[in-house]
C-alpha positions as CSV (number, residue, x, y, z in Angstrom):
1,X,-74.2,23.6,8.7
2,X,-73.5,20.6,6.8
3,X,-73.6,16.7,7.2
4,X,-71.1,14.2,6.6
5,X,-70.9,11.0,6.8
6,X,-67.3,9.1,7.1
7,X,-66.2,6.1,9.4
8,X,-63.9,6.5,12.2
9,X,-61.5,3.8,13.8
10,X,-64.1,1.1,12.1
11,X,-67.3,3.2,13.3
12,X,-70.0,4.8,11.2
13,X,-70.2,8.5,12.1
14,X,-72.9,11.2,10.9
15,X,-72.0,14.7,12.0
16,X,-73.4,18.3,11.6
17,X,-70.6,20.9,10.9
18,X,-69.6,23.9,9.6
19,X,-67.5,24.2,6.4
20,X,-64.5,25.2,7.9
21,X,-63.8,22.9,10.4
22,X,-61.1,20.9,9.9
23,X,-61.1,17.2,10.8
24,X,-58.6,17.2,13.5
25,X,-60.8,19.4,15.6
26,X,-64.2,17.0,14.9
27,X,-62.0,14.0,16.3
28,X,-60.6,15.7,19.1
29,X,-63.9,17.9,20.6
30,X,-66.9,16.4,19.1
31,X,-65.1,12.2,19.5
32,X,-63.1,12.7,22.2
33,X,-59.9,11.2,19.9
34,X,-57.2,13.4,21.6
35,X,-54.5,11.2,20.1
36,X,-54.4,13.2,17.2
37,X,-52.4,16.2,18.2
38,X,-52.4,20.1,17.4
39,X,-49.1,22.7,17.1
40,X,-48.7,24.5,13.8
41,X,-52.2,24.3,12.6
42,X,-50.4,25.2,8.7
43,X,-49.5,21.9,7.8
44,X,-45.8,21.7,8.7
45,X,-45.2,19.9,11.9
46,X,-46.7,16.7,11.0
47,X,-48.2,16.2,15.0
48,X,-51.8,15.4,13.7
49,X,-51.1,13.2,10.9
50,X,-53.6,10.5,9.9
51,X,-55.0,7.8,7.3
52,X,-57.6,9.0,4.8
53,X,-58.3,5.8,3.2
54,X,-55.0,4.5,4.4
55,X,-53.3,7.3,3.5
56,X,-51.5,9.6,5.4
57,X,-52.8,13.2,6.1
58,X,-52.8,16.6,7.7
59,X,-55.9,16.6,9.6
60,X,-55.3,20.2,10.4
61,X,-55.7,21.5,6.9
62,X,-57.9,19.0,6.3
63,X,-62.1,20.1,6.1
64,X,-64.2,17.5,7.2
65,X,-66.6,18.2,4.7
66,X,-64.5,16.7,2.3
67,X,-64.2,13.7,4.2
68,X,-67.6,12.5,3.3
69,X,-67.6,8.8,2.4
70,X,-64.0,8.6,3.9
71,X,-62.6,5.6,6.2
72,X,-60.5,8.0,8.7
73,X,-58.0,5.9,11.1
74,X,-56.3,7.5,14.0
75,X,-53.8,6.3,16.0
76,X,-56.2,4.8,18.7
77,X,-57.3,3.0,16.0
78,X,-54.2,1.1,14.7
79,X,-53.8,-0.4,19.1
80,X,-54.2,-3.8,17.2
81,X,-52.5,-3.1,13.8
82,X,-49.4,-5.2,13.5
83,X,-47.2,-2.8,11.9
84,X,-47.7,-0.6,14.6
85,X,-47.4,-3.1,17.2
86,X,-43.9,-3.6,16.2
87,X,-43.2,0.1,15.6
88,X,-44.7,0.9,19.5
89,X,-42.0,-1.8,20.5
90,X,-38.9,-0.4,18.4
91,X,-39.5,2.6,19.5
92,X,-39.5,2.1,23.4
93,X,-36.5,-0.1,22.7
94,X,-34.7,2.6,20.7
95,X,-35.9,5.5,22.5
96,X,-37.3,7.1,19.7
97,X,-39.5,9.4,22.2
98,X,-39.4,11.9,24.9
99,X,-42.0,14.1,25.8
100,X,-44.5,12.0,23.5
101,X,-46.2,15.5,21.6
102,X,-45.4,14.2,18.1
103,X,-45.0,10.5,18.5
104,X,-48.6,9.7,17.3
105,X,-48.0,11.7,14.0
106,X,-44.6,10.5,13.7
107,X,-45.5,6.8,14.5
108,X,-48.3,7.1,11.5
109,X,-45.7,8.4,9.3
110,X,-43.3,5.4,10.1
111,X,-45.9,2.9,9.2
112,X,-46.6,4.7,6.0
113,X,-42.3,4.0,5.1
114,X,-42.8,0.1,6.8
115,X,-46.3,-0.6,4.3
116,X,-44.8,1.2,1.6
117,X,-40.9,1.1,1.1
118,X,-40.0,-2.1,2.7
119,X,-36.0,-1.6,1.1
120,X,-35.8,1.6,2.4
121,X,-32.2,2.7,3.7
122,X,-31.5,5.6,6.2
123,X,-31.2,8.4,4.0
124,X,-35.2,7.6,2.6
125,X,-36.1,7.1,6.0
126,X,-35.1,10.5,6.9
127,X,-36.3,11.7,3.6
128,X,-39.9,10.6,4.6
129,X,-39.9,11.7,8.1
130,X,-38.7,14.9,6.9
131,X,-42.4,16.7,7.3
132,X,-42.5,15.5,10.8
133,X,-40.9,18.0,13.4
134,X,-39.4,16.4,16.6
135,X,-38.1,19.0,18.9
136,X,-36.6,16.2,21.5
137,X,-34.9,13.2,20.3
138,X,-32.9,14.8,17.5
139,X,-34.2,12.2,15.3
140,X,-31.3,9.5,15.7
141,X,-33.8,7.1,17.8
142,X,-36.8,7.4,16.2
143,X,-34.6,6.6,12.3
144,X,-33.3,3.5,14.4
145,X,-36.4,2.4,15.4
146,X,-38.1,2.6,11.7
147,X,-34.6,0.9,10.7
148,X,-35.7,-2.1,13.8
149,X,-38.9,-2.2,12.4
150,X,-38.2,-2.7,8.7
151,X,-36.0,-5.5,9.8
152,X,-37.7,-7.2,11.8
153,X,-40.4,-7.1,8.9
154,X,-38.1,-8.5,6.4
155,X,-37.2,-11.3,8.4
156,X,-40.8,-12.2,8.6
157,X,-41.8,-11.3,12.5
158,X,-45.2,-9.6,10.6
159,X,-47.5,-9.7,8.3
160,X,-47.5,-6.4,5.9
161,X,-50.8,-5.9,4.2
162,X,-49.6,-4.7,0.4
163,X,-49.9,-0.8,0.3
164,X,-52.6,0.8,-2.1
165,X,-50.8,4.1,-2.0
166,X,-49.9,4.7,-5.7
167,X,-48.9,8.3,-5.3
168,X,-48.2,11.3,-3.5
169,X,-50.4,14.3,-3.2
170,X,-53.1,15.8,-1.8
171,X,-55.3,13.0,-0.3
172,X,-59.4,12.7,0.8
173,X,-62.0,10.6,0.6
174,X,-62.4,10.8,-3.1
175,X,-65.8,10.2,-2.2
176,X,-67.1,13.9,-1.9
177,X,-68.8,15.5,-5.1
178,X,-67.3,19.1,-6.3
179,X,-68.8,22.1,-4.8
180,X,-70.5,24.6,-6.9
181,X,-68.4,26.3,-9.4
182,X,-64.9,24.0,-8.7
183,X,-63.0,22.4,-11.4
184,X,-60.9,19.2,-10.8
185,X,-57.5,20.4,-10.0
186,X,-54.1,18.1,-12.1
187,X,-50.5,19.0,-11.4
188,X,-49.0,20.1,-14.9
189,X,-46.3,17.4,-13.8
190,X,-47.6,14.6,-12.4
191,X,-45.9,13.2,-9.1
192,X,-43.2,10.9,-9.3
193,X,-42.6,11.7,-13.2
194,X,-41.3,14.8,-15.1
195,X,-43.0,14.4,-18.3
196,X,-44.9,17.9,-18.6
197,X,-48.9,17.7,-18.4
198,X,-51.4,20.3,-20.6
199,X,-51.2,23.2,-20.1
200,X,-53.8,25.3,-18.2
201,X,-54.6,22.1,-15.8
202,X,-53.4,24.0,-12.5
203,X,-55.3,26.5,-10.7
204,X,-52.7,29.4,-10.2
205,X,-52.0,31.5,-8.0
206,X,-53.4,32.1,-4.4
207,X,-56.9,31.8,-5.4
208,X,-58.3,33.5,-2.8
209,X,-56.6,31.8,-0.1
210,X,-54.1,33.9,2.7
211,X,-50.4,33.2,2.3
212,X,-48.1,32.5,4.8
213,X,-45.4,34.5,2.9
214,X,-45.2,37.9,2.1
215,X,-41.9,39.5,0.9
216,X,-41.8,43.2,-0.5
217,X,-38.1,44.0,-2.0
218,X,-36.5,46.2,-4.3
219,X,-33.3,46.0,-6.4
220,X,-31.3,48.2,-9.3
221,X,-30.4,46.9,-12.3
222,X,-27.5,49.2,-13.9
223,X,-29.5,48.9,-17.6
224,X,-31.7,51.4,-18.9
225,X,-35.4,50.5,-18.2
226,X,-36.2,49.8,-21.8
227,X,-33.5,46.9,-22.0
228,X,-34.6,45.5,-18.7
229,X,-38.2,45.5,-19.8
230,X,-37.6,43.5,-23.1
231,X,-35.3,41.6,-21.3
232,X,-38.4,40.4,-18.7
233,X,-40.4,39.7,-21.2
234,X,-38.3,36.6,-22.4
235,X,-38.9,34.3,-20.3
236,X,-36.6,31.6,-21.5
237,X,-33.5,33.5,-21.1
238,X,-35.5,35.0,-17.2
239,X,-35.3,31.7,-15.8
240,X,-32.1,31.2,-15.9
241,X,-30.9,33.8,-13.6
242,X,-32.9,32.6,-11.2
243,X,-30.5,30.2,-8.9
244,X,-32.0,26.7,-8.8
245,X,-34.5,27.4,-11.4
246,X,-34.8,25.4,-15.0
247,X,-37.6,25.8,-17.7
248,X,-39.1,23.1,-19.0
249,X,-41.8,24.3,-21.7
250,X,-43.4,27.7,-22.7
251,X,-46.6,28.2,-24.5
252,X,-47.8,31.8,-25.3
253,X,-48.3,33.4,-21.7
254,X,-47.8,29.9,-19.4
255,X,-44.5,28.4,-18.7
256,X,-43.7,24.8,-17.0
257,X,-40.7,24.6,-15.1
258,X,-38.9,23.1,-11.7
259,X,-37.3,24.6,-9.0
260,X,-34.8,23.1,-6.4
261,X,-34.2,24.1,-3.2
262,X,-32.0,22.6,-0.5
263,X,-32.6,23.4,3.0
264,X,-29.9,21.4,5.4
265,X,-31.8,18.2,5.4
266,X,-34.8,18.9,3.2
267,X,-34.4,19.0,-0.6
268,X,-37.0,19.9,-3.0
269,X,-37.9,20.0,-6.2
270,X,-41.1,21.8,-7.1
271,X,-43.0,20.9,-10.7
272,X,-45.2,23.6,-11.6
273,X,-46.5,25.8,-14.3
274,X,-46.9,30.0,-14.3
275,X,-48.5,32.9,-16.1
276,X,-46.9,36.0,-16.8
277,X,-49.2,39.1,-17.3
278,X,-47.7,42.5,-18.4
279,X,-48.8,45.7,-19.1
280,X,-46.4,47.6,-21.0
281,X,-48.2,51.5,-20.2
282,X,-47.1,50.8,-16.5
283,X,-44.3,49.1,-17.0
284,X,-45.3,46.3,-15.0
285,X,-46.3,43.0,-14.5
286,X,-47.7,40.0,-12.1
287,X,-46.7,36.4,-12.1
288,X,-49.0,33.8,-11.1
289,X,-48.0,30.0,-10.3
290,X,-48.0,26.7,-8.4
291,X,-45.9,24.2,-8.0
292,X,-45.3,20.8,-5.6
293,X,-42.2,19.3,-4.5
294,X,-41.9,15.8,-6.6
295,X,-39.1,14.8,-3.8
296,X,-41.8,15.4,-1.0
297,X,-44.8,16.4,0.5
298,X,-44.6,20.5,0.1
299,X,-46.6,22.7,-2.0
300,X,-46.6,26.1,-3.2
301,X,-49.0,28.5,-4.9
302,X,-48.1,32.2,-5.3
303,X,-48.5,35.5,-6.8
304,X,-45.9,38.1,-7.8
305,X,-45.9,41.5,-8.5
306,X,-43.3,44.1,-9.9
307,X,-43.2,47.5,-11.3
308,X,-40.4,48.7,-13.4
309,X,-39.1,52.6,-13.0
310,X,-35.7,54.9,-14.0
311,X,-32.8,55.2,-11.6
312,X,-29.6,57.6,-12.2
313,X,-31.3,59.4,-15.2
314,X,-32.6,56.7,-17.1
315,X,-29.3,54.8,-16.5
316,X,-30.3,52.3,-14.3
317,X,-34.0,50.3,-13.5
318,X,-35.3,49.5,-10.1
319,X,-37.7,46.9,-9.7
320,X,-40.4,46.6,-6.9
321,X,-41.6,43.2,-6.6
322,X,-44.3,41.7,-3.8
323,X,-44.5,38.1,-3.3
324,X,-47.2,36.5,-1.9
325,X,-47.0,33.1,-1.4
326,X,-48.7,29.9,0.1
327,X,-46.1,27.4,1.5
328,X,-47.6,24.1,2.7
329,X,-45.7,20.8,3.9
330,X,-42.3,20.4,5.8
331,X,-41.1,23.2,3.4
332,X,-43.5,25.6,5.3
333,X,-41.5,25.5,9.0
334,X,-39.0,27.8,7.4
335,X,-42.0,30.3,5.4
336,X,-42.9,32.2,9.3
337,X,-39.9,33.9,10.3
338,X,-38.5,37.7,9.8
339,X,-35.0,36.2,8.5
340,X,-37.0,34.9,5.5
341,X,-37.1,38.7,4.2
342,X,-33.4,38.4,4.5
343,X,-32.9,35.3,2.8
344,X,-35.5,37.0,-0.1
345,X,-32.9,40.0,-0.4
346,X,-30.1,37.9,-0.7
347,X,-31.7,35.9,-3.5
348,X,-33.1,38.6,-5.2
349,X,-29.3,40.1,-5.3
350,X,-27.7,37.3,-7.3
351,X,-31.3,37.4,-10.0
352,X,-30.0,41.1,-10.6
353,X,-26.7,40.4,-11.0
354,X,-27.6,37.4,-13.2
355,X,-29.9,39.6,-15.3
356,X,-27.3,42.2,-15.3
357,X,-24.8,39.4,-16.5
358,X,-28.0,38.3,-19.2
359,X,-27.9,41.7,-20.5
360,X,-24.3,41.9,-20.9
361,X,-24.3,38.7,-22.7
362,X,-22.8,36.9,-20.0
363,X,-24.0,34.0,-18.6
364,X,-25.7,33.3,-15.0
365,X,-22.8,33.2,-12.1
366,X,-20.9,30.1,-11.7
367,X,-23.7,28.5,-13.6
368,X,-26.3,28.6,-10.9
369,X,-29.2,28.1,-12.9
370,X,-28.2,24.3,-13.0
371,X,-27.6,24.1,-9.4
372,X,-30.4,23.5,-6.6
373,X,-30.9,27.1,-4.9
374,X,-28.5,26.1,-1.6
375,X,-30.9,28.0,0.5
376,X,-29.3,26.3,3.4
377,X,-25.8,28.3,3.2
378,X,-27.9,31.5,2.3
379,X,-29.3,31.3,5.6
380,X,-26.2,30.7,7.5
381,X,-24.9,34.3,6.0
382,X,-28.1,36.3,7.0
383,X,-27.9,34.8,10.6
384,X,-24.6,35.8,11.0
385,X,-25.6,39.2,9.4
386,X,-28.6,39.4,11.9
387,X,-26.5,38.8,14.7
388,X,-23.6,41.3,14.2
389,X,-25.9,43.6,13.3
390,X,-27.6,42.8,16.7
391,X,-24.4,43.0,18.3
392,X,-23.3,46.2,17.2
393,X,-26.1,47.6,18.4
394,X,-26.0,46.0,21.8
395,X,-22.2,48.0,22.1
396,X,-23.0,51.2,20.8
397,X,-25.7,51.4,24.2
398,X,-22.8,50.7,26.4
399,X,-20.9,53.1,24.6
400,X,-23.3,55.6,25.3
């Protein structure tokens, strides 16, 4: 067990807990503060969201040991807060609820957007609201409601205290000391920019943690294995045949690059840096990275690893990859679900035809490697693949 000391809604708490419990489950069974709701647990719904220090947070992925020192508000704490006064008010007028579940979280987000982007349009409203999942309203009152309340603020019906929020990220007390043995962790890009930071800054990979993504596939390459294997090891002309992806820097085995993805509503573009180790005896090789979404709140960490070997008589290569990855933030709703090994396939199809192309000395298709990875239309295609498949099956048992 382990104390910590942190203020709650204005009062001075001491608690004993264990490491790993989070902070949403000390407010809601050892305060009573129910208001701050559970459903995914990972991260991705938004429901418990909170302010560390006035920012907003994930209380479910949040330890409370590293809240020591912190000012933590809920929302029973903000009953008086003027913001959310007028936010309470738009919301009932606009009916921007229904069964209530993730109004909390989603009213904690919307003050966030009032406080801190008083200009903000529709399309940033929905941007931010993005990592908050509403599986009622559809979304259309509780937009018009931020909209009512933005208003209302620039015509002068309340007072906005100036937000101290200077970036996105990872948030805590930023009173707690380091654990044994831990390093302070820097994004190789910093938020909000896309100047490249040193390299090496990043802890890669999963780092011991579990991921909520793992994806074993296999693909042929019609190149002998020796070709493909030289050809891997270049990363700068690698990237490129990946749809969506763009290097930025390389320096000896680390590479910095982005990533963009487009998911119907949700757009990202991840900023991260990788290591590629290979052993050349077994023809194979493991990729380590991490990345965060400079359009958002998601982050990434992963670890990939593929083994080279001959097809068709030493015409052709197949490659056995496993990808084990660690998806948090609104990105994450889409990381749980068997289609994802679909959607993987699919993806990993046009990287082989790319590096097919690559080989050739052709380049990528249709010049995807300057496109975001439309991940969106991918997964309309594997749905409808999943469900004739599903029907097909249903007629051959009347058939029989």
């Amino acid at each position: 067990m382990q104390s910590v000391q942190l203020t709650v809604n204005g009062v001075s708490t001491l608690e004993s807990v264990e490491p790993r419990l989070n902070l949403a489950d000390l407010l809601r069974e050892r305060l009573g503060l129910t208001g701050t709701h559970l459903r995914c647990e990972q991260g991705a719904c938004g429901a418990c969201t909170l302010l560390i220090d006035g920012q907003p947070a994930r209380s479910c992925i949040t330890y409370a040991v590293l809240c020591e020192g912190a000012q933590i508000t809920t929302i029973e704490g903000l009953e008086d807060d003027p913001v959310m006064v007028a936010l309470r008010r738009a919301f009932t007028a606009e009916h921007g609820l229904q069964c209530g579940f993730c109004t909390p979280g989603m009213l904690i987000t919307a003050r966030d957007i009032v406080t801190r982007l008083p200009d903000a349009d529709e399309r940033r409203i929905r941007l931010e609201l993005s990592g908050n999942l509403c599986r009622c309203t559809g979304y259309v009152g509780i937009v018009r409601a931020v909209r009512r309340a933005l208003e209302e603020h620039r015509a002068g019906h309340f007072v906005v205290a100036p937000s101290e929020r200077r970036k996105l990220g990872p948030v805590g007390s930023g009173h707690a000391g380091l654990a044994a043995g831990d390093m302070p962790v820097s994004m190789a890009v910093p938020m909000g920019g896309d100047t490249p930071g040193t390299y090496g800054e990043v802890k890669l990979g999963l780092a011991g943690k579990k991921p909520n993504i793992e994806i074993r596939q296999s693909f042929v390459i019609a190149r002998p294995q020796t070709e493909v294997w030289t050809l891997l090891g270049e990363i700068e002309r690698v990237v490129p045949c990946l749809p969506g992806a763009t290097l930025s820097g390389l320096h000896g085995d680390r590479l910095q690059g982005q990533l963009a993805v487009k998911l119907g509503p949700i757009a990202a573009a991840f900023n991260g840096e990788a290591r590629v180790i290979r052993d050349e005896a077994m023809q194979r090789g493991v990729i380590v990275g991490a990345g965060r979404d400079r359009l958002g709140a998601s982050r990434a960490s992963a670890e990939l690893e593929y083994r080279l070997s001959a097809e068709q008589g030493g015409a052709a290569t197949r490659i056995d990859f496993t990808l084990r990855a660690l998806l948090l933030g609104p990105l994450a709703q889409f990381g749980r679900s068997a289609i994802v090994s679909d959607l993987a396939a699919r993806i990993s199809d046009m990287f082989a035809r790319n590096l097919e192309r690559q080989l050739a000395g052709l380049p990528p298709a249709a010049d995807q490697s300057m496109r975001a990875l439309a991940a969106g239309s991918l997964l309309a295609v594997v749905i409808v693949g999943r469900m004739k498949r599903a029907l097909a099956r249903l007629l051959d048992r009347f058939r029989r």
